[in-house]
N, CA, C and O atoms as a DFTB+ gen file, in Angstrom:
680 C
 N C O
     1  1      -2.804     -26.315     -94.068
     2  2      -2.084     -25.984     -92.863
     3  2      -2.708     -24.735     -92.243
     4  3      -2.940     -23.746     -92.939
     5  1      -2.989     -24.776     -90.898
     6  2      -3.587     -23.883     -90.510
     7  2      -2.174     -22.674     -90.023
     8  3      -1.080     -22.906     -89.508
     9  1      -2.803     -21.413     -90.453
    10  2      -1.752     -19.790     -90.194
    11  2      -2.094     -19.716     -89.060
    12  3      -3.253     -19.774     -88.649
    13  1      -0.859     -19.542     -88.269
    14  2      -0.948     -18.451     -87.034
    15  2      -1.486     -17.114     -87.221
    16  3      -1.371     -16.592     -88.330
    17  1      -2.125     -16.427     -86.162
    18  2      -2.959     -15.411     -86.262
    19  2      -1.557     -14.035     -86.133
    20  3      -0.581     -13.984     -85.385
    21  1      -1.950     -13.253     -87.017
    22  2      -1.243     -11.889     -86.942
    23  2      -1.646     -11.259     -85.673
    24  3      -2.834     -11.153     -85.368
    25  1      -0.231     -10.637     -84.571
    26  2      -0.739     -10.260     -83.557
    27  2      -0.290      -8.876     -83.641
    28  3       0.821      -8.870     -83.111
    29  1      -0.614      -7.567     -84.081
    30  2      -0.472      -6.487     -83.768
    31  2       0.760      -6.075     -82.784
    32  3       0.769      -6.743     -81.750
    33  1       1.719      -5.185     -82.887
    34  2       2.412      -4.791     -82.187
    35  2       2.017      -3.909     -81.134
    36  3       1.506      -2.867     -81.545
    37  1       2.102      -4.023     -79.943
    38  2       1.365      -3.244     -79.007
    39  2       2.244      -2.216     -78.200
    40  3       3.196      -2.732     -77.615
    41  1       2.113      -0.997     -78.078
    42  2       3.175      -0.079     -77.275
    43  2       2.161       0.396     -76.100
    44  3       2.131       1.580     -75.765
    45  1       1.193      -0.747     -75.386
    46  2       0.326       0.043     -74.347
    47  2       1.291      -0.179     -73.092
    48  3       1.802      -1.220     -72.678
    49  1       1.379       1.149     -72.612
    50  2       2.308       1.057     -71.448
    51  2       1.869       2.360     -70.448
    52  3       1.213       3.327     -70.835
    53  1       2.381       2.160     -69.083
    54  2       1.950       3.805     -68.451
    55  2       3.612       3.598     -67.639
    56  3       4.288       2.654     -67.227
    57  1       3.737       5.138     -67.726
    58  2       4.877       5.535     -67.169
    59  2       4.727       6.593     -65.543
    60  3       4.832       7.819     -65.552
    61  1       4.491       5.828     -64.386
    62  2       4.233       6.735     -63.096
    63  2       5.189       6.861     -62.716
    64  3       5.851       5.823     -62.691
    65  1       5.920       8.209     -62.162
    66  2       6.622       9.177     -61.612
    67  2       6.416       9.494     -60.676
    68  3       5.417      10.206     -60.576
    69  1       7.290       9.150     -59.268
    70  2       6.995      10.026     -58.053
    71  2       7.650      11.503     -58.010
    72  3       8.647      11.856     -58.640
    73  1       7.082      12.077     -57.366
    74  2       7.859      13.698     -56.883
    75  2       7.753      13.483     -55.458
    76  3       8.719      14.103     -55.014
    77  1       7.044      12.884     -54.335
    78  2       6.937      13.121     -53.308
    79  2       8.401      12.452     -52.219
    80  3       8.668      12.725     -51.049
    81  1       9.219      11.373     -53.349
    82  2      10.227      10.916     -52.543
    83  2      11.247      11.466     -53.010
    84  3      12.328      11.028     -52.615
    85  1      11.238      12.663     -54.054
    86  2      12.703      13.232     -55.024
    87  2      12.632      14.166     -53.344
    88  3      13.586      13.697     -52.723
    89  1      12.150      14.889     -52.721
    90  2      12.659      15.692     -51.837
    91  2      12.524      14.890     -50.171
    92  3      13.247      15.232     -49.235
    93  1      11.839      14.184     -50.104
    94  2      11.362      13.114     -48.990
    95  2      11.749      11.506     -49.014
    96  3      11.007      10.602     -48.629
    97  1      13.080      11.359     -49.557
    98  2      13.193       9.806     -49.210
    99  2      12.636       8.491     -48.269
   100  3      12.761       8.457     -47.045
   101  1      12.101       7.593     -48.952
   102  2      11.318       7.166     -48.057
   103  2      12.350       5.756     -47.090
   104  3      13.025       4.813     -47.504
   105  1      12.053       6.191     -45.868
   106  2      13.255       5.172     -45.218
   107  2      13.202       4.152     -44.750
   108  3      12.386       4.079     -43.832
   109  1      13.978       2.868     -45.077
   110  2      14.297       1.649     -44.933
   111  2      15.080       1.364     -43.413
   112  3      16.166       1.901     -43.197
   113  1      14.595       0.701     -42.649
   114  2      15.300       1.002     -41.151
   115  2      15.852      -0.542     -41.066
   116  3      14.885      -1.297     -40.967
   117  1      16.946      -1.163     -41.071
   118  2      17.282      -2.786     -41.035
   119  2      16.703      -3.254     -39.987
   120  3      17.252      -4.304     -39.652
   121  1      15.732      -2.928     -39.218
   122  2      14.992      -3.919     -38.426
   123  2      13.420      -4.264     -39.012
   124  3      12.579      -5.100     -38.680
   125  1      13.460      -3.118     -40.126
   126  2      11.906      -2.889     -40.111
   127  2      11.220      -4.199     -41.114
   128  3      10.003      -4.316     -41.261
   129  1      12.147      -5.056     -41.702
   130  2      11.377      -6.206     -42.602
   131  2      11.220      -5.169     -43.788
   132  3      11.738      -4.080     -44.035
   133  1      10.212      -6.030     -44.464
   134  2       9.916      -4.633     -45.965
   135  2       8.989      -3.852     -45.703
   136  3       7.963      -4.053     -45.053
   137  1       9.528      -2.515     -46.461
   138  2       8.835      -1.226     -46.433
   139  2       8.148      -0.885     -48.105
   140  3       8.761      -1.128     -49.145
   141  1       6.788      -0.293     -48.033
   142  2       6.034      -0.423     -48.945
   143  2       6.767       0.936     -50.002
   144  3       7.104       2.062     -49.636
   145  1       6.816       0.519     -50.940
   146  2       7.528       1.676     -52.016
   147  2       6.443       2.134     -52.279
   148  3       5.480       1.376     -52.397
   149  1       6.320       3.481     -52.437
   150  2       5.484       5.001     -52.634
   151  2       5.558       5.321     -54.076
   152  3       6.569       5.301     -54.778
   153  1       4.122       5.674     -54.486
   154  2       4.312       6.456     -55.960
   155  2       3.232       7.362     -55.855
   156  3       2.118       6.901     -55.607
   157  1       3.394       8.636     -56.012
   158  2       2.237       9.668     -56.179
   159  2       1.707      10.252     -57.380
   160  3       0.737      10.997     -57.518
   161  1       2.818       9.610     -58.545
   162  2       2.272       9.834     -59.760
   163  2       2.276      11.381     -60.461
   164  3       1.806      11.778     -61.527
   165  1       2.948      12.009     -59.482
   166  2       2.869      13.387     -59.685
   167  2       3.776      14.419     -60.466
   168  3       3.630      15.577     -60.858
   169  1       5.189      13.081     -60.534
   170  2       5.854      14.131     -61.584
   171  2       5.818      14.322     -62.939
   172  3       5.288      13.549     -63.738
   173  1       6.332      15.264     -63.182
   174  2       5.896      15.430     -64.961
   175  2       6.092      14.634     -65.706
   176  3       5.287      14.765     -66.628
   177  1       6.903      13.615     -65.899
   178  2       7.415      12.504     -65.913
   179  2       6.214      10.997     -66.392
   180  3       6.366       9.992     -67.086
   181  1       5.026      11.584     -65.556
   182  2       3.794      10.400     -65.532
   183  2       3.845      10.694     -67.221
   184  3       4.464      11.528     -67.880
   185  1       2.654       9.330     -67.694
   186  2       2.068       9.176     -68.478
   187  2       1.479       7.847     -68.722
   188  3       1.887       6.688     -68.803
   189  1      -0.172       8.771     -68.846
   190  2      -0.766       7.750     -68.867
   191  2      -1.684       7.463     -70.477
   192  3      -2.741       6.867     -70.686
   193  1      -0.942       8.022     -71.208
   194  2      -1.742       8.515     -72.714
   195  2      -1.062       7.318     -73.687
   196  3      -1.120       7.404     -74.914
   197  1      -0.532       6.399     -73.124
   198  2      -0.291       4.831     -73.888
   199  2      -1.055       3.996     -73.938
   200  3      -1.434       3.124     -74.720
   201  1      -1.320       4.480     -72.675
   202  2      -2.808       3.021     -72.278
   203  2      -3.922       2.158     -73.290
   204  3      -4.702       2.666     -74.096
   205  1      -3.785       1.054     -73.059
   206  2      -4.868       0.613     -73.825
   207  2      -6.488       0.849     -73.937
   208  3      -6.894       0.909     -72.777
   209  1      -7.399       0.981     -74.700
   210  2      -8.323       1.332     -74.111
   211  2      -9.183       1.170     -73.100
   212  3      -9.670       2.138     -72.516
   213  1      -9.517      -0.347     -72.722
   214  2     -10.125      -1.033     -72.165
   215  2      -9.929      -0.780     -70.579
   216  3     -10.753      -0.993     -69.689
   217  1      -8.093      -0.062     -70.422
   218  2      -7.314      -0.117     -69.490
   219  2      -7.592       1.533     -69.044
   220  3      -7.064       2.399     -69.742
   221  1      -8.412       1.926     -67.893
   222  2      -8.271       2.922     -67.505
   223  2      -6.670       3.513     -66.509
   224  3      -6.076       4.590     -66.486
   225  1      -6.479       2.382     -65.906
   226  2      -5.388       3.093     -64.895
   227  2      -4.619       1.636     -64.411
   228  3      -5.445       0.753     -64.642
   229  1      -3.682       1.172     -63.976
   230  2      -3.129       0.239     -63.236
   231  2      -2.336       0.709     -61.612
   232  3      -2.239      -0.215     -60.804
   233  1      -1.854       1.955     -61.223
   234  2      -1.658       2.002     -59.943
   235  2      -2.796       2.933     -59.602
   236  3      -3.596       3.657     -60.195
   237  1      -2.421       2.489     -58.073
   238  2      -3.200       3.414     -57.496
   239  2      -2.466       4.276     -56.379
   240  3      -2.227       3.780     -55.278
   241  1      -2.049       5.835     -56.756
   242  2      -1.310       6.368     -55.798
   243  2      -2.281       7.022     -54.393
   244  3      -2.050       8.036     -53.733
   245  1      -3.239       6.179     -54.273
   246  2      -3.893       6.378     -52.914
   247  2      -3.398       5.616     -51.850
   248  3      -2.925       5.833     -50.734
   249  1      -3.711       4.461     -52.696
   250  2      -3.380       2.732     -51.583
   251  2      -1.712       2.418     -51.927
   252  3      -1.223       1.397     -51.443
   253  1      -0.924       3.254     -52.710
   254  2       0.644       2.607     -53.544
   255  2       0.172       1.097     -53.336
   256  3       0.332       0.291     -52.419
   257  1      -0.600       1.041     -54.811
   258  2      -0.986      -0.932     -54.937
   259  2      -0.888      -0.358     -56.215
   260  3      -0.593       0.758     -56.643
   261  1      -1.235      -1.492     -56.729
   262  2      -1.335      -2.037     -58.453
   263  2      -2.761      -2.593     -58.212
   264  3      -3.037      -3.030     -57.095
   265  1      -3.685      -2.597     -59.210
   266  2      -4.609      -2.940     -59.599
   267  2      -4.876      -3.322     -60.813
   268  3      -4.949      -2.540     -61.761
   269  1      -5.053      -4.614     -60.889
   270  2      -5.642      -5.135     -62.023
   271  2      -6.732      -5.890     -62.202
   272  3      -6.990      -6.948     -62.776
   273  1      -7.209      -5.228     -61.679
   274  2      -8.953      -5.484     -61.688
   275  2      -9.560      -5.743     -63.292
   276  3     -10.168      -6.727     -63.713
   277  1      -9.089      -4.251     -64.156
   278  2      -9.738      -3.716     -65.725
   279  2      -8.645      -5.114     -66.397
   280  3      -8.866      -5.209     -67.604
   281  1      -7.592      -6.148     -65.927
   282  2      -6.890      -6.904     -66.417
   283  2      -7.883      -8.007     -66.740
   284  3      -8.994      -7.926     -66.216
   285  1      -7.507      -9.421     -67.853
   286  2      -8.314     -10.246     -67.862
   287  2      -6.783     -11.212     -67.126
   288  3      -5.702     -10.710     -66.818
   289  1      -7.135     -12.481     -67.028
   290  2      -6.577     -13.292     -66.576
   291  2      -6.106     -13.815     -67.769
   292  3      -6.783     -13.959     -68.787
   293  1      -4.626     -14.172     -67.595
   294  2      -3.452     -14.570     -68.434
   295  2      -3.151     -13.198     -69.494
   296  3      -2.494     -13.438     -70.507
   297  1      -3.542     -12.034     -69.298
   298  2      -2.948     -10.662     -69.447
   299  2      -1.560     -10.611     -68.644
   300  3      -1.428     -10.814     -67.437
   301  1      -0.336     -10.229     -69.765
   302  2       0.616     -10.183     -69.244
   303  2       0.876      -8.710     -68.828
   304  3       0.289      -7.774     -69.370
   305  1       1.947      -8.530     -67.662
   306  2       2.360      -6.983     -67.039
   307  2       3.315      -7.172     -66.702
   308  3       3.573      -8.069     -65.900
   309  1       4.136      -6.412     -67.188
   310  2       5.893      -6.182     -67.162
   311  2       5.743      -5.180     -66.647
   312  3       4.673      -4.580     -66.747
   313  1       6.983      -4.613     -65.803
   314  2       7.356      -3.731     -64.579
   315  2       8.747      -3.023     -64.759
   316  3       9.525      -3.941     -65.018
   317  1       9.232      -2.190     -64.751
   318  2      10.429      -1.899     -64.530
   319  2      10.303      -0.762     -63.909
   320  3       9.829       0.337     -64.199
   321  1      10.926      -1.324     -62.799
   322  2      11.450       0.035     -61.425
   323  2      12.499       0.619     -61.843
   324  3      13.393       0.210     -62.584
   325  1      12.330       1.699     -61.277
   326  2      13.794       2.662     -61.030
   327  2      13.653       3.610     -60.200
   328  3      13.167       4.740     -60.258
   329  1      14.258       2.851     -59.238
   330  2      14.741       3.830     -57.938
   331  2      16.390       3.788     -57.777
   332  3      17.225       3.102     -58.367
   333  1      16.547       4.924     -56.610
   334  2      17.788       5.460     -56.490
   335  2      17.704       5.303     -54.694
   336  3      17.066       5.923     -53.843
   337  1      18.762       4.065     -54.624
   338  2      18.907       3.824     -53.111
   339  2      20.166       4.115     -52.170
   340  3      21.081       3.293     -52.226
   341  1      20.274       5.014     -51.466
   342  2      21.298       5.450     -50.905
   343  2      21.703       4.763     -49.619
   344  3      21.055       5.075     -48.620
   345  1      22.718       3.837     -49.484
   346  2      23.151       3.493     -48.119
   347  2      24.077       3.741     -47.702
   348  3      25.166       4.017     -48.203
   349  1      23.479       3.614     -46.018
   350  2      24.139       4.471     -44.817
   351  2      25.698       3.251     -44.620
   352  3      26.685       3.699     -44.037
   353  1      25.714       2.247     -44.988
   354  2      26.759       1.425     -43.656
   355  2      27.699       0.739     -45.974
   356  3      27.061       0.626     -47.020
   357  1      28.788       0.576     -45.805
   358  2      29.297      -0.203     -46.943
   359  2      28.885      -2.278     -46.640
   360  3      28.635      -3.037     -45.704
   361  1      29.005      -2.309     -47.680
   362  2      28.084      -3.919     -47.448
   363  2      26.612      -4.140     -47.161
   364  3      26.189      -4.990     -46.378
   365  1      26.029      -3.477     -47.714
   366  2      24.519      -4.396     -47.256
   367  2      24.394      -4.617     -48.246
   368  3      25.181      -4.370     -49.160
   369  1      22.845      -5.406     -48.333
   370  2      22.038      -6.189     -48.745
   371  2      20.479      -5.743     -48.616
   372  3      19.753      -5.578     -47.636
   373  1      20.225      -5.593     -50.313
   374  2      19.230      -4.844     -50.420
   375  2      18.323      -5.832     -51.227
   376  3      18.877      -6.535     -52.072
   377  1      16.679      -5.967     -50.990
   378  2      15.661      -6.962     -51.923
   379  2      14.590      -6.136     -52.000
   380  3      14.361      -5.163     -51.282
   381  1      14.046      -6.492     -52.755
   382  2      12.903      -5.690     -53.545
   383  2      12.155      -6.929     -54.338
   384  3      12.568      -7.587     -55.292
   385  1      10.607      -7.039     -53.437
   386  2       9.648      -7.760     -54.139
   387  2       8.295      -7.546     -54.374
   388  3       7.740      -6.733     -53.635
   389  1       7.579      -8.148     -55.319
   390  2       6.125      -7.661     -55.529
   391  2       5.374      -8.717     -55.266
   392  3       5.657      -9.850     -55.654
   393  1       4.110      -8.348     -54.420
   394  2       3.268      -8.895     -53.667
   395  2       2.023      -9.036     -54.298
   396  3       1.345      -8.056     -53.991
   397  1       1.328      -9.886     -55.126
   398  2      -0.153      -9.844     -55.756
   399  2      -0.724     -10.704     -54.958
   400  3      -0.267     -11.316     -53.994
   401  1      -1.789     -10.701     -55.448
   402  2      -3.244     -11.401     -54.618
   403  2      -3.008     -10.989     -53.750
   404  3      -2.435     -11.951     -53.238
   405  1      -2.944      -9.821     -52.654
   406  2      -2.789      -9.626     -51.287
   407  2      -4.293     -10.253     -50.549
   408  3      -5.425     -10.171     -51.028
   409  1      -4.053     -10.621     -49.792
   410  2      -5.176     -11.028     -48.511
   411  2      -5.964     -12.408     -49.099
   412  3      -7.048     -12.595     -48.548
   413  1      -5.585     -13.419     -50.146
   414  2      -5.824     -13.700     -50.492
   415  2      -5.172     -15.204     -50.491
   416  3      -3.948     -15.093     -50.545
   417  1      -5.680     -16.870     -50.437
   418  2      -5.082     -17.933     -50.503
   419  2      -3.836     -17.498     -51.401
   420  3      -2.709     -17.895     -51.102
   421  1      -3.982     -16.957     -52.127
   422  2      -2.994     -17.122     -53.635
   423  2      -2.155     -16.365     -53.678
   424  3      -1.473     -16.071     -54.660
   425  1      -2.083     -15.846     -52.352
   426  2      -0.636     -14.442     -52.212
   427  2       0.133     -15.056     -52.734
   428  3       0.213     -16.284     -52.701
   429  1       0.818     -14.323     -53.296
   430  2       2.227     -14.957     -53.593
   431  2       3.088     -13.541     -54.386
   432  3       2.712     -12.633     -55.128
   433  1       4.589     -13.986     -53.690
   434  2       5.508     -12.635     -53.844
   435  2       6.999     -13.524     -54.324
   436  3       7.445     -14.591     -53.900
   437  1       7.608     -12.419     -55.559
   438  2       8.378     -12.655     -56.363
   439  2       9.577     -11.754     -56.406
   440  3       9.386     -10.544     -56.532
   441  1      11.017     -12.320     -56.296
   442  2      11.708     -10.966     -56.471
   443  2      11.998     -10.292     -57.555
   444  3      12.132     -10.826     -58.656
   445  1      12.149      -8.745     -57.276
   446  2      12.626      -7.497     -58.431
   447  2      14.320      -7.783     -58.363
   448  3      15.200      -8.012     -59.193
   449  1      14.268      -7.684     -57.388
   450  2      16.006      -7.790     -56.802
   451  2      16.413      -8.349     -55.922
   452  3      16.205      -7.846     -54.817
   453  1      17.085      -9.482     -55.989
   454  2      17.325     -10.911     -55.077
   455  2      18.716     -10.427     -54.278
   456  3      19.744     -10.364     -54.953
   457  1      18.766     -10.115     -52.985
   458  2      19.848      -9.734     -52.321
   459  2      21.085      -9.450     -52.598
   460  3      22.189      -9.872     -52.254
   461  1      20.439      -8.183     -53.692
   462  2      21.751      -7.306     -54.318
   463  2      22.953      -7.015     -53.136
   464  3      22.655      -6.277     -52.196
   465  1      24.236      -7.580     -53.205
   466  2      25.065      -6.777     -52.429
   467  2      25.499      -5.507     -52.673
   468  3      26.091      -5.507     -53.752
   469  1      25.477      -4.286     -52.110
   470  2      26.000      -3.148     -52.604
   471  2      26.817      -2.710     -51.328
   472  3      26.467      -2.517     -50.163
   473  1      28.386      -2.599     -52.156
   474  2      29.516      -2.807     -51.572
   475  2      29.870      -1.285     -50.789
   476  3      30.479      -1.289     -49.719
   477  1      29.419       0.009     -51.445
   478  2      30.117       0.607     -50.779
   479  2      28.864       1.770     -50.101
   480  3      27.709       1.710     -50.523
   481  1      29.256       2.761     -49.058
   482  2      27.621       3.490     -48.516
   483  2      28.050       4.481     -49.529
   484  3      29.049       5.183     -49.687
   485  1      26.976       4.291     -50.136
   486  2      26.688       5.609     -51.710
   487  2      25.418       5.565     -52.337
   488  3      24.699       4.585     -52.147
   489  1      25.008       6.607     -53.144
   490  2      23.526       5.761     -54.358
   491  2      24.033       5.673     -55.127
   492  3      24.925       6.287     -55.712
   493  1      23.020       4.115     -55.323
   494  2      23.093       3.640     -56.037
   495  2      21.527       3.942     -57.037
   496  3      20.458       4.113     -56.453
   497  1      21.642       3.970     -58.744
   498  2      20.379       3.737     -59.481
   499  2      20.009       2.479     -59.917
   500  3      20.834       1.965     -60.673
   501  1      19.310       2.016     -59.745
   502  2      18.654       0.844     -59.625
   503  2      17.277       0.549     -60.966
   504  3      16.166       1.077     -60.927
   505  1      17.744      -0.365     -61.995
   506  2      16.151       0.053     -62.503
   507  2      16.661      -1.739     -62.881
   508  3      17.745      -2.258     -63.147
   509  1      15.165      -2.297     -62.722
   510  2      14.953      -3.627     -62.778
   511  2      13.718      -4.243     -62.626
   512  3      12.916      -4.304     -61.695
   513  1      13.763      -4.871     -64.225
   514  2      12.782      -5.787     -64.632
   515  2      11.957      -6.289     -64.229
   516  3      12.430      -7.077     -63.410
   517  1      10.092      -6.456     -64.262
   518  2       9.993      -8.223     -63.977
   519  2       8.761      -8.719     -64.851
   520  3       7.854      -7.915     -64.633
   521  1       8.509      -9.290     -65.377
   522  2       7.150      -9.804     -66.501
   523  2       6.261     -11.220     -65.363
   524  3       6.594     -11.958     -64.435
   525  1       5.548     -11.060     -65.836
   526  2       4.391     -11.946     -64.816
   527  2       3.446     -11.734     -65.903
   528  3       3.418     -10.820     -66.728
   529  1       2.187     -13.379     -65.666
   530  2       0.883     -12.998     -66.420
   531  2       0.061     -12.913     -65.261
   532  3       0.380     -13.481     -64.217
   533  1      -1.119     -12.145     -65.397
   534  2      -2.339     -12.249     -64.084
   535  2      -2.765     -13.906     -64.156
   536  3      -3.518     -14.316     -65.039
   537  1      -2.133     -14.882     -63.020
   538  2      -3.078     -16.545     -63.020
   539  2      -4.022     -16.511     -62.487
   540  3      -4.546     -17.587     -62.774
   541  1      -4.903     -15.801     -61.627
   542  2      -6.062     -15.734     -61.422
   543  2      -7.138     -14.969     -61.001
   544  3      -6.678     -13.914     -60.564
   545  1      -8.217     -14.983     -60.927
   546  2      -9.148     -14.358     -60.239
   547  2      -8.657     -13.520     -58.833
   548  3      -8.584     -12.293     -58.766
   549  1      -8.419     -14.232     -58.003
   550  2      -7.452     -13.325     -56.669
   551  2      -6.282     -12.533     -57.151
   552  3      -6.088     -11.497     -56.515
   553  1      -5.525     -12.766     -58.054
   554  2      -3.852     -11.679     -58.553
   555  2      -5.075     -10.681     -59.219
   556  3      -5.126      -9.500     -58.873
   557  1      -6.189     -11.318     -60.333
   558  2      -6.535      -9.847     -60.787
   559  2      -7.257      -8.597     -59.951
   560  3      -7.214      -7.395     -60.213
   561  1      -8.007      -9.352     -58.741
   562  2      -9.009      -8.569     -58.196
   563  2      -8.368      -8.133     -56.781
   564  3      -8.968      -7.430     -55.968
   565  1      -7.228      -8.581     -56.621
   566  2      -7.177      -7.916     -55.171
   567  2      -5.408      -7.299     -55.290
   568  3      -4.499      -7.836     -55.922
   569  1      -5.355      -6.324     -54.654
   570  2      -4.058      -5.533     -54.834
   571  2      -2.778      -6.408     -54.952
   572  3      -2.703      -7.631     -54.836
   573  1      -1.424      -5.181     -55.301
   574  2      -0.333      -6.139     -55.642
   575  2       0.574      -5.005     -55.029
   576  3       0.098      -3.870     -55.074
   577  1       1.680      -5.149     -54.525
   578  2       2.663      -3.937     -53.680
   579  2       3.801      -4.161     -54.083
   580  3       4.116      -5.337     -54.265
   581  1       4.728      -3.139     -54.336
   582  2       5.805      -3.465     -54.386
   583  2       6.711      -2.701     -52.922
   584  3       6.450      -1.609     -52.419
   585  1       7.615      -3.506     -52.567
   586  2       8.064      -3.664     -51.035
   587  2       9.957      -3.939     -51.410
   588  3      10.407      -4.560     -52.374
   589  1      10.728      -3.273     -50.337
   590  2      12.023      -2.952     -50.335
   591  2      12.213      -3.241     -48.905
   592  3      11.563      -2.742     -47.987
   593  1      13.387      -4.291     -48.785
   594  2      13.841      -4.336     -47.403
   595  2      15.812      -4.067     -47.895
   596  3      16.395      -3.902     -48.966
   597  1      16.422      -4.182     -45.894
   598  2      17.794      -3.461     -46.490
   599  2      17.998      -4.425     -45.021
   600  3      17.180      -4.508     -44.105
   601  1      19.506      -5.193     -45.123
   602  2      20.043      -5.326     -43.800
   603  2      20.860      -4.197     -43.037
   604  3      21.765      -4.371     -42.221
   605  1      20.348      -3.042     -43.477
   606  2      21.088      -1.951     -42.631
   607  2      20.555      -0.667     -43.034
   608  3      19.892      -0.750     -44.068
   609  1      20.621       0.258     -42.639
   610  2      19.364       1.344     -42.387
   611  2      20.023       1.942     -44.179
   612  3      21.155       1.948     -44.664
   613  1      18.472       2.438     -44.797
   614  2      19.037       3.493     -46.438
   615  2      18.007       4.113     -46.075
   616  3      17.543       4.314     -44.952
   617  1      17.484       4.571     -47.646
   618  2      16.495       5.530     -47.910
   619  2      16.670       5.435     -49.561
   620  3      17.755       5.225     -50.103
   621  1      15.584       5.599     -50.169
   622  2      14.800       4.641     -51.254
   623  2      14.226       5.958     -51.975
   624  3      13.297       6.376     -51.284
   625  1      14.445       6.841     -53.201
   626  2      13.822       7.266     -53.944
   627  2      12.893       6.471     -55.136
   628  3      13.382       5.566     -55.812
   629  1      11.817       6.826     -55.261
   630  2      11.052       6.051     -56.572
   631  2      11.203       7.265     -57.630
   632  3      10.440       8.229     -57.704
   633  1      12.412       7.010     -58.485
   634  2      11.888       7.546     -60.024
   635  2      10.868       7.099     -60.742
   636  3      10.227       7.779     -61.543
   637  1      10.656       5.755     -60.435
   638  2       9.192       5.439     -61.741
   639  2       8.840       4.124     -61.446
   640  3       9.427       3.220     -60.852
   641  1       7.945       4.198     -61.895
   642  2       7.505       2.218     -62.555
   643  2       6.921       2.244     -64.018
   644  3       5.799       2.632     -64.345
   645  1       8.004       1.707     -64.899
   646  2       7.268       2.014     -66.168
   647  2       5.946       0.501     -66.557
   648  3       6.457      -0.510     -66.075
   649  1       5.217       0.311     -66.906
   650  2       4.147      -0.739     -66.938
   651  2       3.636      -1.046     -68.119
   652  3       2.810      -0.266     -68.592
   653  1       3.982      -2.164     -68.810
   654  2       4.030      -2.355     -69.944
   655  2       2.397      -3.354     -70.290
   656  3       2.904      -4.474     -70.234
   657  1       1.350      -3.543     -70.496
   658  2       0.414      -4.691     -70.654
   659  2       0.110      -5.360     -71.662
   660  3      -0.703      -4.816     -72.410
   661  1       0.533      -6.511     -71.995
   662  2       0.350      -7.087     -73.229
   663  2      -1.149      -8.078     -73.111
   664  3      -1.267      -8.970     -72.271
   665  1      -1.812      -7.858     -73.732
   666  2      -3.637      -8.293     -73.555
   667  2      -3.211      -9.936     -73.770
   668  3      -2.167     -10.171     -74.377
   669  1      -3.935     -10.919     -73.325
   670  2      -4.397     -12.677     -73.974
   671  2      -4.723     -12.003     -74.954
   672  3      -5.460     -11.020     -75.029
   673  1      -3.883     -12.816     -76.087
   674  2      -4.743     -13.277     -77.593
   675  2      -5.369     -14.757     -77.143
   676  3      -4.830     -15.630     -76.463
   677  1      -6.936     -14.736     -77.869
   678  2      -7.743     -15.384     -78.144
   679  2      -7.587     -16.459     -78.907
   680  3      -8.556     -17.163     -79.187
């Protein structure tokens, strides 16, 4: 009988931290469609000393994209946001999705948060899931965004994106 292969437990993960929206909320206007969520990577908070080796970096707080370029295809990447969204009006409706392969046949966008109702105008903290594998050549090589729309005007802090990468076994 042939053994399944022993797969190592893996804790490669990076933890990015904004500081630039803890004093500058970035704002959601209900006409505007989705607005691109910001990470500058700058609060103390980052860490990037989990990483796998192979794996130099996965965002990029120049372009706020994801890159998985250093990814192979069918490399899995788990996500968990946490932001803190404050709304102006009681009752809206808030979504949050991520965009890979940008510019690419193979775009394709998935939700973080499927038209959360949030009942009353207050913040709310928000931290939520999502696992995906890279399916191809276009998701690995061309950017991925994560994007927040609101049916009524907020403003959107990014505490983090924690980023978890689990490699293809062979």
């Amino acid at each position: 009988m042939k053994q399944r292969p022993i797969i190592p437990h893996s804790n490669w993960f990076y933890n990015y931290a904004d500081l630039a929206t803890q004093s500058t909320p970035i704002n959601i206007a209900w006409w505007a469609g989705y607005v691109e969520l910001t990470n500058d990577t700058l609060w103390a908070r980052t860490d990037r000393t989990k990483a796998p080796l192979r794996i130099w970096d996965i965002w990029n707080p120049t372009t706020n994209s994801f890159d998985f370029s250093e990814l192979k295809v069918w490399d899995m990447v788990d996500i968990r946001l946490d932001v803190s969204i404050t709304t102006w009006w009681p009752s809206q409706v808030v979504d949050v999705i991520i965009e890979t392969g940008i510019w690419t046949p193979s775009q394709w966008s998935t939700h973080f948060l499927t038209s959360t109702y949030l009942k009353s105008a207050r913040t709310y903290n928000i931290n939520e899931f999502i696992w995906w594998f890279i399916r191809n050549e276009n998701m690995r090589t061309n950017p991925a965004k994560l994007k927040i729309s609101s049916d009524w005007n907020a403003t959107v802090k990014v505490n983090g994106f924690y980023c978890k990468i689990t490699p293809k076994v062979n």
